[in-house]
N, C-alpha and C positions, 0 to 999 in steps of 0.2 A: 426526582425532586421537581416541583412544580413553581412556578414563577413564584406566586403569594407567598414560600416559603424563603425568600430570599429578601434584604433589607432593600428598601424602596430605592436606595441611589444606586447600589450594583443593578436593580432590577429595570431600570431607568436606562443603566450604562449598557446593559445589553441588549436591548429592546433598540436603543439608537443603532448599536451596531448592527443588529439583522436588519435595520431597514435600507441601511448602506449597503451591505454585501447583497441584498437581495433586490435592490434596486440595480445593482449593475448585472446579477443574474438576467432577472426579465430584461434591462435594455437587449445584453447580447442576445437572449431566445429572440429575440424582433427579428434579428439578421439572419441571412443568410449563412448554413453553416460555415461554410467555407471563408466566409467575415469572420463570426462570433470567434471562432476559434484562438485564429491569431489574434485580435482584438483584444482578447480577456488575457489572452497570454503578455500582449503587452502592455495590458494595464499592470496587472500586476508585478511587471518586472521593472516597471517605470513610475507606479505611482504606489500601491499597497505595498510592495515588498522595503525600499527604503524606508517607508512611513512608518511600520512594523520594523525595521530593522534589522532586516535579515541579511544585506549585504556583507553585513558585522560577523554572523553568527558562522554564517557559510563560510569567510575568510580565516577565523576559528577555529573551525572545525580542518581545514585543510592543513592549516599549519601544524595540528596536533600530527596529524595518517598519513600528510601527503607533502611533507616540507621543503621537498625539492620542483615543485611544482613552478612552473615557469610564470611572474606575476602578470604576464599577456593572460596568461590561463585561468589563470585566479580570476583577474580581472573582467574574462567571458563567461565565467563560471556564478559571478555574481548577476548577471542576467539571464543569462540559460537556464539554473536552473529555475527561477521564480517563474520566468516564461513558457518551462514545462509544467509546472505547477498550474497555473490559471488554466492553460488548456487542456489539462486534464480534468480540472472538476469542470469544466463545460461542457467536460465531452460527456461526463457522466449528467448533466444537468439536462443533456441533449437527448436522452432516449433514445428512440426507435430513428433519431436520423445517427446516429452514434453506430448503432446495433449493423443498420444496412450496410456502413463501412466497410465492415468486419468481415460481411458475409461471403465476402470473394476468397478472403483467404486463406492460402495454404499453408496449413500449419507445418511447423520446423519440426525436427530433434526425434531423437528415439523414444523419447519420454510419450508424445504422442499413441504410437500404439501401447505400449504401455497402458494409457487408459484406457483404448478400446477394450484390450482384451481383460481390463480388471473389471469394468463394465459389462461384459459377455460374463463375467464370470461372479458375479456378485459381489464383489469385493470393493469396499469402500474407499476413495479417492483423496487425499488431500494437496491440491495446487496449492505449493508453497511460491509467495514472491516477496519485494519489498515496495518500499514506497519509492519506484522506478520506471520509468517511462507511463504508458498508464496503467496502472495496475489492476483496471478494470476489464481491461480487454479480453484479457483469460477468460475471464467469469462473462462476461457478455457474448466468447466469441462458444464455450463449449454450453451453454446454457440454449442456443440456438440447435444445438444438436443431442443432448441428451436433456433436455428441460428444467428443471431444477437443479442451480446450484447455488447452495447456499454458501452464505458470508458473512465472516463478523468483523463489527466493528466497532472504534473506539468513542461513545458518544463524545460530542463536542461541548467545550464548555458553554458554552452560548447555548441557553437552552429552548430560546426562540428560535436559532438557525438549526439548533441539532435536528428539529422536526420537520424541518424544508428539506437536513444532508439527507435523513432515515428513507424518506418517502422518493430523494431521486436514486438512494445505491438500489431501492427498492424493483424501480424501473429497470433495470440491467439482469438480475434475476431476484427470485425469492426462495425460500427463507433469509432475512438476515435476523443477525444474533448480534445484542449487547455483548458485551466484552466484560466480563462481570459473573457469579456463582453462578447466578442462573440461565444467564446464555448459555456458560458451557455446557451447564446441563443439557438444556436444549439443543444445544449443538450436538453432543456426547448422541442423545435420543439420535437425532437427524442422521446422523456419520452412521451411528450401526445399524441402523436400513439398507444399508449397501449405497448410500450416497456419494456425490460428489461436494464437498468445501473448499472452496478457496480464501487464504487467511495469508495476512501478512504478517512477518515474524521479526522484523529490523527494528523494533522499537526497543527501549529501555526497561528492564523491570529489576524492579529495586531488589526481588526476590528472588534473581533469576542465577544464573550459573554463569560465574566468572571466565566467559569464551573469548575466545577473540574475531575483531573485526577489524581491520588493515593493520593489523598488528599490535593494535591497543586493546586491553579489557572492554569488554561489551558484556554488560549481565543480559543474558538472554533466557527465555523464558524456557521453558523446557516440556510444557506442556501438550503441542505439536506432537514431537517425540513420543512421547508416555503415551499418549492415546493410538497412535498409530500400531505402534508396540503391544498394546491392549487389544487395539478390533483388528488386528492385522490387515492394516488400513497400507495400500498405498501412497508412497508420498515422493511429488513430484515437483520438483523446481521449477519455473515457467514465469516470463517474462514478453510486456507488450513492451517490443523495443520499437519508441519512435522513430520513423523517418526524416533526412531532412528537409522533405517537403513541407513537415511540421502535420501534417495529416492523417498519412497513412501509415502501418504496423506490422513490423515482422514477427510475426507470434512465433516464440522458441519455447517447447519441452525439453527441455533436460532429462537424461536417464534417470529413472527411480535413486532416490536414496537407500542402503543396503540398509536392510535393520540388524543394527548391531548393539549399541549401547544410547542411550539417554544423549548421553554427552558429545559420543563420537559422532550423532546424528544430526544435533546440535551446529556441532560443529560445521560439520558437511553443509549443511544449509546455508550459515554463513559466508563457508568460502566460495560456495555459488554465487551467493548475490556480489561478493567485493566482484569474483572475477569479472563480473559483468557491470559493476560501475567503475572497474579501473577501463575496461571497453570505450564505455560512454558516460562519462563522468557528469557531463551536464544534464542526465537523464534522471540522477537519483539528490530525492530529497537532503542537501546537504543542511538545510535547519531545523534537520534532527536535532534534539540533546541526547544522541545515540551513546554518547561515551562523556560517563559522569564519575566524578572522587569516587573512589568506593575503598573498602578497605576487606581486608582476607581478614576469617577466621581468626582470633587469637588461637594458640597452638596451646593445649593442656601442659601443665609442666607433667 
């Protein structure tokens, strides 16, 4: 969709808001990383995340998964996360000072060789993570050593800022892919070259298969699965877990997930990611609308 195809006041209401969000992008790029970072992390945990109201949403969402959570918790939990938040899309806004971060480290987990050797062997790779700690680092940290990997993602509704997000996730590696028929096409082409994708899988879809996520229904997409299943694709769990210096990044590979069924792989993925936000809980996106009313199947008499 193009701007002229939207009615003048939404198009007006958007256009104000990319010059806000992208006015506080360029200030932080002025700074020094090491500024920008925390900076944007506590703008947003202090000024956009209330304004937006996500204190509400997060406190919501705990009380449905995590009810016995201590309200000290909660209460650090409505700051932490937004303030991981901001300093993750800076860090992706940052490029090549982002990238150098990265380049010292020593990656974790078995899951690691794992890609080497499906890489030695031509076999195509899918880093699974969620929207937790930054979820770019993966994709920026193995792109420096096997060069292309691609990524999809979810255009933004703002369609003045969607073309500022496309062109920085751009910066970290290429191909990405819309999220949409024809991305996956595109994607689908990409993966069976013997490629590597990294794709995050913790969102909502209306369509998706009634799993679970900290013990609640989560419709989760199942499409991951099925393609993996089809290019016999490895598919590897993997996570940039913030430090609390607020900077630096433990990169963890998880063992390959077993290909077994759709659902049970589904599955598996999920419970990777809760493991690792019940770990570090102020790390993953908790204003998700990750878990929505949804209703089963009516049953045939």
């Amino acid at each position: 969709m193009e701007p002229r195809d939207l009615p003048l006041g939404r198009r007006t209401r958007m256009y104000l808001a990319h010059l806000a969000q992208s006015g506080i992008v360029r200030l932080a790029l002025a700074l020094p990383y090491k500024v920008r970072v925390p900076l944007t992390g506590w703008l947003v945990a202090n000024v956009v995340g209330p304004l937006a109201g996500w204190p509400k949403r997060i406190r919501e969402n705990l009380a449905l998964v995590w009810p016995d959570m201590a309200p000290d918790e909660v209460r650090r939990l409505t700051r932490a996360v937004p303030d991981n938040a901001g300093r993750t899309l800076i860090e992706i806004y940052s490029g090549e000072d982002f990238k150098k971060r990265l380049s010292d480290i020593t990656p974790e987990g078995p899951g690691w060789d794992a890609l080497v050797q499906a890489q030695d062997e031509g076999h195509p790779v899918f880093l699974i993570s969620g929207h937790f700690g930054n979820y770019d680092a993966v994709r920026a940290f193995v792109a420096q050593r096997y060069g292309q990997v691609g990524g999809l993602y979810r255009p933004l509704n703002n369609i003045y800022f969607n073309r500022q997000y496309v062109k920085a996730i751009a910066q970290t590696s290429e191909p990405v892919f819309p999220r949409g028929r024809r991305g996956l096409a595109e994607m689908m082409k990409f993966t069976r070259q013997g490629n590597i994708m990294a794709l995050l899988t913790d969102q909502h879809f209306d369509n998706g298969a009634p799993l679970t996520f900290f013990g609640e229904t989560a419709l989760t997409a199942l499409s991951i699965p099925n393609m993996a299943l089809r290019l016999n694709a490895v598919v590897i769990p993997c996570y940039g877990i913030r430090q609390p210096d607020g900077l630096s990044f433990r990169l963890l590979f998880e063992a390959p997930i077993p290909h077994t069924t759709e659902e049970d792989m589904g599955q598996r993925i999920n419970d990777s990611l809760e493991a690792q936000v019940r770990q570090h809980p102020g790390l993953w996106l908790w204003i998700h609308r990750r878990w929505k009313p949804w209703r089963a199947p009516e049953s045939a008499d």
